[in-house]
C-alpha positions in Angstrom: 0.0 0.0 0.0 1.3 3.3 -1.2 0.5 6.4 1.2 2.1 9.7 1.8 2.7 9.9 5.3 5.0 11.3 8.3 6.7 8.7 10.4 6.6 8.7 14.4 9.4 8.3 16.4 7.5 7.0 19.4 8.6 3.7 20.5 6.3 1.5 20.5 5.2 -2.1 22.0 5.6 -5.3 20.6 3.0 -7.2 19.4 1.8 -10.7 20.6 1.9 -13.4 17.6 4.2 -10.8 15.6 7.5 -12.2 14.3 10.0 -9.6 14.9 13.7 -9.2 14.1 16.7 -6.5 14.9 17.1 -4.8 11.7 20.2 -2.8 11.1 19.4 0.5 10.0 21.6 2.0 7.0 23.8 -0.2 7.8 25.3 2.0 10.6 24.4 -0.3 13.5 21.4 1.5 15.2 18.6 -1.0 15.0 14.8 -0.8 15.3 11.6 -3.0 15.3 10.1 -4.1 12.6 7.2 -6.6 11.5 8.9 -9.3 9.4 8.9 -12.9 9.4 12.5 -14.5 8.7 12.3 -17.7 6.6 14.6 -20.4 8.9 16.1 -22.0 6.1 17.3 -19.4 3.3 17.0 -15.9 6.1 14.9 -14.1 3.5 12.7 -11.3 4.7 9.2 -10.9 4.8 7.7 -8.1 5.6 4.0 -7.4 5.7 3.0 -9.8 8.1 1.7 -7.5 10.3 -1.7 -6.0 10.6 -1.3 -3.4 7.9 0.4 -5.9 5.9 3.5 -3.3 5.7 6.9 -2.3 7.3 7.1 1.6 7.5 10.1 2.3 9.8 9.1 4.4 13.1 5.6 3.4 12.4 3.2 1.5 14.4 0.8 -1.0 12.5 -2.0 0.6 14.1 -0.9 4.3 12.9 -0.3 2.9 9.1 -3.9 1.0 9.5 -5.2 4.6 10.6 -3.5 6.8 7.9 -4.5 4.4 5.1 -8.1 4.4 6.2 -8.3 8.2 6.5 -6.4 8.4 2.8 -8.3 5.6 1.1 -11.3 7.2 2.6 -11.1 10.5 1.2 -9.9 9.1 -2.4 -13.3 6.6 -2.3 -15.5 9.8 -1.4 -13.7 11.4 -4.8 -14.2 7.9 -6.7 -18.0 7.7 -5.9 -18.7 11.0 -7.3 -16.7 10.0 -10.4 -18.6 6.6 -10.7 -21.7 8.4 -10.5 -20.6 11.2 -13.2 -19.6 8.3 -15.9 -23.3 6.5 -14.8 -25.2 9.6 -15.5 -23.4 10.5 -18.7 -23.3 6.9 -19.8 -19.6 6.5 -19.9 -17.5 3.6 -19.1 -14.4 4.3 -17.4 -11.7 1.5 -18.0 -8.0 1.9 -15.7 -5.3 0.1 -17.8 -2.5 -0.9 -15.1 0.4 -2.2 -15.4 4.7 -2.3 -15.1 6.4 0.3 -17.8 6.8 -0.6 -21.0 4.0 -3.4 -21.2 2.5 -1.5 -24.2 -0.4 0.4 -23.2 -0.3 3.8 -24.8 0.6 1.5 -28.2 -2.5 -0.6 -27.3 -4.5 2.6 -26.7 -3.6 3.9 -29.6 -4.4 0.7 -32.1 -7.8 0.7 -29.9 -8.8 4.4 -30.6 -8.1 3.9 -34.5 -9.8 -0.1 -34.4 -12.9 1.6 -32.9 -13.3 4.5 -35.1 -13.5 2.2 -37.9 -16.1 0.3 -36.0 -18.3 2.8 -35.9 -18.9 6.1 -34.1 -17.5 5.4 -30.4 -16.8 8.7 -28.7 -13.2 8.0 -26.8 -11.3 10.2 -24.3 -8.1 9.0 -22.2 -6.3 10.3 -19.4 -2.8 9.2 -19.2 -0.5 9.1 -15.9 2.9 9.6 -15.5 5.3 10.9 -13.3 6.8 13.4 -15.9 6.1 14.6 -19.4 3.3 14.8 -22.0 4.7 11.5 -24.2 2.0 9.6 -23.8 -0.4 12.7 -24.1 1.2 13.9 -27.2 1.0 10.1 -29.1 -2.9 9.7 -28.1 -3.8 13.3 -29.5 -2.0 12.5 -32.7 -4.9 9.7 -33.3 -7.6 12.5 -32.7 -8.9 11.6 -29.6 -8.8 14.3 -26.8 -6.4 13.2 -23.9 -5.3 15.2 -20.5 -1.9 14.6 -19.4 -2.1 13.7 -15.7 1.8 14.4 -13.9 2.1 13.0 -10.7 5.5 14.6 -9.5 6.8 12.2 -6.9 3.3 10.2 -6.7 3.3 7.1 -8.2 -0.3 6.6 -8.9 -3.3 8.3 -9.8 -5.9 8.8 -7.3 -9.3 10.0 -7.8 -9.3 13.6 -7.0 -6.8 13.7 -10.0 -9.1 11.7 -12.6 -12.0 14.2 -11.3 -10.1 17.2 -12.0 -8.7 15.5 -15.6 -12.4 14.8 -16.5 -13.6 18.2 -16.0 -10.9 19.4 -18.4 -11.8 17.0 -20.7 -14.3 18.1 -24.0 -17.8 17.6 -22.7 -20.1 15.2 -24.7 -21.9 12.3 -24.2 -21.4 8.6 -24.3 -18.3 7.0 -24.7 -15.3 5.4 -23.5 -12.9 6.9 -20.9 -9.6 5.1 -20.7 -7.1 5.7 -17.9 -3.9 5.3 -18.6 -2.4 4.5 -14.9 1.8 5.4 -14.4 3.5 2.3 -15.0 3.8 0.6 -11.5 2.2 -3.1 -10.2 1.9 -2.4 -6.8 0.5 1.1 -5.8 -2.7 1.5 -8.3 -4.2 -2.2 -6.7 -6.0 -0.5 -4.2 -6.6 3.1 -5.0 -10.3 3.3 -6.8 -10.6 6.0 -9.2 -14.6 5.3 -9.7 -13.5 3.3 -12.9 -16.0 0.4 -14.3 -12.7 -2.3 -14.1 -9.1 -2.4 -13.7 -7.6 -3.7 -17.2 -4.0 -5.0 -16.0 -1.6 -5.5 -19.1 1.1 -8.3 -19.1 3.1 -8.2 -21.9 5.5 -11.3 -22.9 8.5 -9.8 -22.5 8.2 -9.7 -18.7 7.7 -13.2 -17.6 4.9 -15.3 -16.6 5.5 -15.6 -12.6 4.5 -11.8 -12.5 1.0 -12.6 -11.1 2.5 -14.4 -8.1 4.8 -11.9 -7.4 2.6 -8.8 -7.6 -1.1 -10.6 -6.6 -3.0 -7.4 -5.4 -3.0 -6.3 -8.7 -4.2 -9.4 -10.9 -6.5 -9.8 -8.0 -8.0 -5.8 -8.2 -8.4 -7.0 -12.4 -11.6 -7.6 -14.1 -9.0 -8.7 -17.3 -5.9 -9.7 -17.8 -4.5 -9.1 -21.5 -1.3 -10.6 -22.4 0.1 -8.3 -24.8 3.0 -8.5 -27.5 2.0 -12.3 -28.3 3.8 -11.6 -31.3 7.3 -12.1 -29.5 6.3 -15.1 -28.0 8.9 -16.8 -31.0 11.6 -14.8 -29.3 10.9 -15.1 -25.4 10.7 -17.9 -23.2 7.3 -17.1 -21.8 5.1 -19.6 -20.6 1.5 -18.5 -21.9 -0.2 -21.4 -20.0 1.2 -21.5 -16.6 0.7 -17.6 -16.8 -2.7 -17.8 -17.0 -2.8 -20.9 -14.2 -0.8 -17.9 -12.0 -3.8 -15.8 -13.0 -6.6 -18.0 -12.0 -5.0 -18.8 -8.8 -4.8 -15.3 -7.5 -8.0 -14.4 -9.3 -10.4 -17.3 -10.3 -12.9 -15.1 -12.1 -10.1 -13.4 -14.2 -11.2 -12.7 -18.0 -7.6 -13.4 -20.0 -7.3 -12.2 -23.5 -3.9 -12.4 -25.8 -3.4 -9.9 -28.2 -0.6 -7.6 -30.1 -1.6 -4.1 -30.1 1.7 -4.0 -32.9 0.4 -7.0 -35.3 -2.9 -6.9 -34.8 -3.8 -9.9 -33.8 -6.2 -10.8 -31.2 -7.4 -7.1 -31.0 -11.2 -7.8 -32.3 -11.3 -10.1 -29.0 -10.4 -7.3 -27.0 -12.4 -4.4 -28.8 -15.7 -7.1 -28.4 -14.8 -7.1 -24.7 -14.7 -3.2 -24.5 -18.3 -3.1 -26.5 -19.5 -6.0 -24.4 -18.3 -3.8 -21.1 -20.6 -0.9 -22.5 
């Protein structure tokens, strides 16, 4: 869980049932409690065992379980209004997650032009990043209207930002709204931005274990699409046990395979978007 937040230097008391270990800090010496299980046979180090299911040094697990209540709070209050502003203006709102480089603004792009020659679907996007208007920039160059989204130092958006991106958006009707979330597997999972479903992208390139090792997110997903299929010649990637690594964080999954570069697989995935509406 990603918050921003000032760390306490109050000690604080150990926990019954918690597995705790002396942790050197910056290598220096001092030590300090933390919540982490130590694995008795190889001595590697899990953290977020605890209540809050994270380490945050100087903080107590009941201080991080308060501040992500009172942040994820105020960022749901922002994602119902938007959920009710696509509702009433009949717009689904899809947030496309993922690592960097996975191929979503090139997906995005071959959607907007598969979909104008589909018919007359109004599309918008917002994309997220930490810095520039790249991504902006290549989706305006299709014709769709887009609002570049800069986080600074954040590194997801949140639902106050997608609000204030709407609202500078053209007005119209109907449509799709795609959100183009900063490239990061871990800190979008939880953060609701009033979107219909979370569309996480996996391309091939980036192995097929990444479900296991980042389950909030494939859990969080409505769909899974495996992107860049055309590589698969080139890559060991394992397209089967993938999807098994899926399934077992997220049984109710929807997997799609596509190349947003070749083409192929895309009508699949532009069905699922029409379906979706």
């Amino acid at each position: 869980m990603c918050v921003v937040c000032g760390c306490s230097t109050v000690n604080e008391p150990i926990q019954p049932g918690v597995a705790y270990r002396q942790v050197h800090a910056h290598g220096i010496g001092q030590t300090q409690q933390q919540h982490v299980a130590v694995d008795a046979n190889t001595g590697d180090l899990h953290y977020g065992t605890g209540a809050a299911q994270l380490s945050v040094p100087g903080m107590s697990q009941a201080r991080a379980i308060r501040l992500e209540q009172n942040v994820l709070g105020e960022n749901n209050s922002h994602a119902a209004h938007n959920r009710t502003h696509f509702a009433a203006h009949d717009i689904l709102a899809l947030n496309l997650v993922s690592s960097p480089g996975s191929g979503k603004t090139t997906l995005l792009c071959a959607t907007i032009l598969a979909l104008r020659q589909r018919g007359a679907i109004p599309v918008a996007v917002i994309e997220g990043d930490q810095q520039t208007s790249c991504d902006a920039d290549r989706i305006r160059a299709t014709g769709a209207p887009a609002i570049q989204v800069n986080t600074g130092k954040g590194c997801h958006l949140d639902a106050q930002m997608v609000g204030d991106a709407v609202a500078a958006l053209p007005s119209g009707g109907s449509g799709v709204l795609f959100i183009e979330n900063v490239g990061n597997l871990v800190c979008p999972a939880m953060w609701d931005l009033g979107e219909a479903a979370k569309v996480v992208i996996l391309s091939v390139t980036e192995g097929e274990d990444k479900p296991l090792k980042y389950p909030d997110m494939f859990a969080a997903a409505s769909l899974m699409v495996l992107n860049k299929i055309d590589l698969l010649p080139y890559v060991q990637f394992d397209v089967e046990r993938c999807i098994a690594y899926a399934r077992r964080v997220n049984p109710g999954i929807a997997i799609l395979q596509l190349s947003a570069t070749s083409g192929a697989g895309m009508d699949a995935w532009l069905d699922w978007i029409e379906t979706a509406r």
